[in-house]
N, C-alpha and C positions, 0 to 999 in steps of 0.2 A: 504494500500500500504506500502509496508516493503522500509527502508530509506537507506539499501544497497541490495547486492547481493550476497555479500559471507563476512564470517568472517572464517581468517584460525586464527588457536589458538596454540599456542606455541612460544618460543625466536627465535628470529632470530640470526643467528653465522655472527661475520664479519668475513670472507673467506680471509685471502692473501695468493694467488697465486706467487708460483715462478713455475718460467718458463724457458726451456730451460737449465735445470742442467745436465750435462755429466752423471752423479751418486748421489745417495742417499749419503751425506758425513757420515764417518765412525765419531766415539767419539771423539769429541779433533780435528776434521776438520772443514776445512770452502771449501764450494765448490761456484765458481761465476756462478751465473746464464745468463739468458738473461733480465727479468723484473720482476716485482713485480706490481702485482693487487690487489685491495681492492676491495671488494663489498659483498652484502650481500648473505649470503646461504642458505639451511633450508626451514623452514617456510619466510621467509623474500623475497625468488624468487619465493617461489609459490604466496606471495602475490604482488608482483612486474609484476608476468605472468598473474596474472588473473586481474589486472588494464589494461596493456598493451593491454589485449586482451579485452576491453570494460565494465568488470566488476564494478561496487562500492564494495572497497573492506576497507576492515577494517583487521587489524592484530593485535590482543591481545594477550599481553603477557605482562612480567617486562621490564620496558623499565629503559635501564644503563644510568647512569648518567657520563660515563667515555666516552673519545676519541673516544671508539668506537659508543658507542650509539648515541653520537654528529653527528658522518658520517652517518650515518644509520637513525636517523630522517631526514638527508636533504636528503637524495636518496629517503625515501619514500612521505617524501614531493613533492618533485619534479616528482615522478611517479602517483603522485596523493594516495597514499595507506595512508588511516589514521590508525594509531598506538596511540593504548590505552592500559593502564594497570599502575599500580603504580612502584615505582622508585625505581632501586636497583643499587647498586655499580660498578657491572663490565658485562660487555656483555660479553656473551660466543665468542673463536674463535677457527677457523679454522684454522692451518698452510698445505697449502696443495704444497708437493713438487714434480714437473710435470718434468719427465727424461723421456729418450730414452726406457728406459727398462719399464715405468709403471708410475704411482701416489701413492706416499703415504702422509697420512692425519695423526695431530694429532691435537687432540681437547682438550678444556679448555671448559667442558657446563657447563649451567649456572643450580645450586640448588635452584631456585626460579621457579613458576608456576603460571598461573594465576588462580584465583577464578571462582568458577560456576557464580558466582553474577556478574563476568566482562566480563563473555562470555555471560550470559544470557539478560544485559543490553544492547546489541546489535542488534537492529531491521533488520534480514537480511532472506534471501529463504533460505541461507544453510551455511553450515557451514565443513570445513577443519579439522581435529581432527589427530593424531596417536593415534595408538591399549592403551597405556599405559594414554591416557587425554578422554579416553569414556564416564567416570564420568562427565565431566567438559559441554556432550553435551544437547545442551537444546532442548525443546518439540517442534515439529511442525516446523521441518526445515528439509529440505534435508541433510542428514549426509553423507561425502563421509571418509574414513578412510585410514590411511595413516601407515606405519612403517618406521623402519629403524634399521640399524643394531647394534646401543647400544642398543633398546628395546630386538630385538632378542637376541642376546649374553647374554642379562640380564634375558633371561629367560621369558618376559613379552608376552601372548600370546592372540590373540582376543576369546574374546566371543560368541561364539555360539548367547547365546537370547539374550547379546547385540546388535547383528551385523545384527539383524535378521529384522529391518525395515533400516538400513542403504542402499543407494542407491548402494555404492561401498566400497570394501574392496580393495586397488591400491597394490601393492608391487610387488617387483621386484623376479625373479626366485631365486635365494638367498635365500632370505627371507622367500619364500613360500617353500622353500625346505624343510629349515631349523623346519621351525614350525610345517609342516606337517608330515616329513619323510619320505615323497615320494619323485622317483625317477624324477621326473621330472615337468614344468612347467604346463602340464596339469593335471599330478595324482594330482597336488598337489591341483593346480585351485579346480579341481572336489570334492576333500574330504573337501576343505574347504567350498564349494556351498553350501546354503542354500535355502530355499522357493522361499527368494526375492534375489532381490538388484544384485548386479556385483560383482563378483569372477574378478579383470583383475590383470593379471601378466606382469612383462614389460620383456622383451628379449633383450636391448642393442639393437644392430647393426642386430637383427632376429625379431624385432617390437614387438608386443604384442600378447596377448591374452586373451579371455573374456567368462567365463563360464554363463551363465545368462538361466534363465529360463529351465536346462537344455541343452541348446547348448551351443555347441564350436564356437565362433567368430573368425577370426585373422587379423590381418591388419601387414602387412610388413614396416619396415624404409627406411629413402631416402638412397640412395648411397650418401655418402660424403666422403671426405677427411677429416678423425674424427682430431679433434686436442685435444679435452679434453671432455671427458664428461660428468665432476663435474656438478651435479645441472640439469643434463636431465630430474631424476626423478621430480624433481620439479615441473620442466615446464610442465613434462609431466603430472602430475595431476591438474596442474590450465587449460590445455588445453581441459582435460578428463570432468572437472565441466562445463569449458562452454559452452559445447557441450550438454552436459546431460542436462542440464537447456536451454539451447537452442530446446529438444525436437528432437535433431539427435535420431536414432536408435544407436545399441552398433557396428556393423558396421563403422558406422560412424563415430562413438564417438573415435574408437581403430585408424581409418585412420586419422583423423587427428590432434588425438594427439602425435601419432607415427610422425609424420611430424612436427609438432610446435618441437616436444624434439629430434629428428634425426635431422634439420635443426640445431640446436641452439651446435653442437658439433666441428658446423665449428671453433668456436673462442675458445681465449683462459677460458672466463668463462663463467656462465651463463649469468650474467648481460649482457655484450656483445652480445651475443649469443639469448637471447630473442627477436623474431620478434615482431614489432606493428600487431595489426589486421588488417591491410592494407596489411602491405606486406606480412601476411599470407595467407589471401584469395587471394592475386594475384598469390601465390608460390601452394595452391591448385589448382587451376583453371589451372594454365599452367600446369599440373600434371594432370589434366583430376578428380580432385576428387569435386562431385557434390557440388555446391555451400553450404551451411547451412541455415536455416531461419532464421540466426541473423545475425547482423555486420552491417555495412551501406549499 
């Protein structure tokens, strides 16, 4: 018997949110917002989503010995997510600044990584990864893979015969675009398909999509009143693992994860935004989408 459920691998960013800025301020300005939030981003809310949602969840990476990393062990203390990995100086952040016109982000990551040997010493079914930490995954676990847009931009690209017994390859139309060169989230899904495992592309506010076995999947998002929707992707791959380990079909898997990460847009960040597994299978169920075999 494995003594968790998931290990996602990577630093978690502490994310402050400003909120409610007329404009992006020009050089040499200061612009008043409405608020300022903290919490964690990254890797840090998908392992925040996948506690939330009844997981044992383990997050390894370099854990910062600074202000930030201080906030961020007691959030995931408190969410229950243990955090493993040796000590370094400063935790990566987010400044993400939320105007009428849009989001822009700018990041401080962290040049620290964790070891094979502090991913491997972890007893769990499966294990959280991006395209660029593939090396770092260990034997005889469910591998779900993840990207994001510093690895694309950097050029950093998945592997074919690495990818080729992982259960899913997650990212976003972007991404998939981007890597493949295809016109769109299904060309792209399709050429990046292998033998096995899940091709799924996420669409925003047009829900997903999942190339598996040869077919096309899709599962549509909820209609909300979007307020941000920093950290969707997140949720929406700790939703995607519990499902899949839960033994839903990819059907199911796409509907409600689309729903855990289209819910969670209402607030202003993810942390906020992250449903418990309570009041997601109640937000399912009123929604007509067939119960899961897991949860209480």
């Amino acid at each position: 018997m494995t003594a968790f459920d998931v290990t996602v691998v990577g630093a978690p960013f502490v994310d402050l949110t400003f909120s409610g800025l007329e404009r992006l301020p020009r050089a040499g300005e200061e612009v008043v917002g409405e608020s300022l939030r903290v919490g964690p981003g990254g890797t840090g809310m998908q392992a925040v989503a996948a506690s939330r949602l009844g997981l044992s969840t383990v997050l390894v990476s370099p854990v910062g010995e600074d202000a930030g990393g201080r906030m961020l062990r007691s959030i995931f203390a408190d969410e229950g997510v243990v955090w493993l990995g040796g000590e370094v100086d400063a935790t990566p952040t987010t400044a993400i600044l939320s105007t009428a016109q849009g989001i822009a982000m700018a990041t401080a990551p962290m040049e620290a990584e964790p070891s094979q040997e502090e991913v491997a010493a972890v007893d769990a079914r499966a294990v959280v990864l991006s395209v660029g930490r593939m090396r770092l995954r260990p034997p005889e676990v469910a591998v779900y893979v993840t990207t994001g847009t510093v690895e694309v931009d950097a050029g950093v690209r998945p592997d074919a015969t690495a990818l080729g017994d992982a259960r899913a390859l997650i990212l976003n139309e972007r991404e998939a675009v981007a890597i493949t060169g295809r016109r769109g989230a299904r060309e792209a899904a399709e050429r990046l398909a292998g033998p096995g495992g899940s091709i799924v592309v996420t669409l925003g506010a047009g829900g997903a999509l999942a190339v598996e076995g040869g077919e096309v999947a899709r599962a549509s998002a909820p209609q909300v009143d979007a307020v941000d929707a920093t950290g969707a992707g997140d949720l929406f791959v700790a939703a995607y693992v519990w499902t899949d380990l839960g033994g839903l079909d990819v059907r199911g898997r796409l509907e409600w994860a689309c729903l855990y990460a289209g819910l969670s847009v209402r607030a202003l960040t993810a942390l906020d935004g992250a449903l418990r597994l309570e009041e997601l299978l109640a937000e399912g169920e009123r929604r007509g989408l067939p119960r899961p075999p897991i949860g209480p």
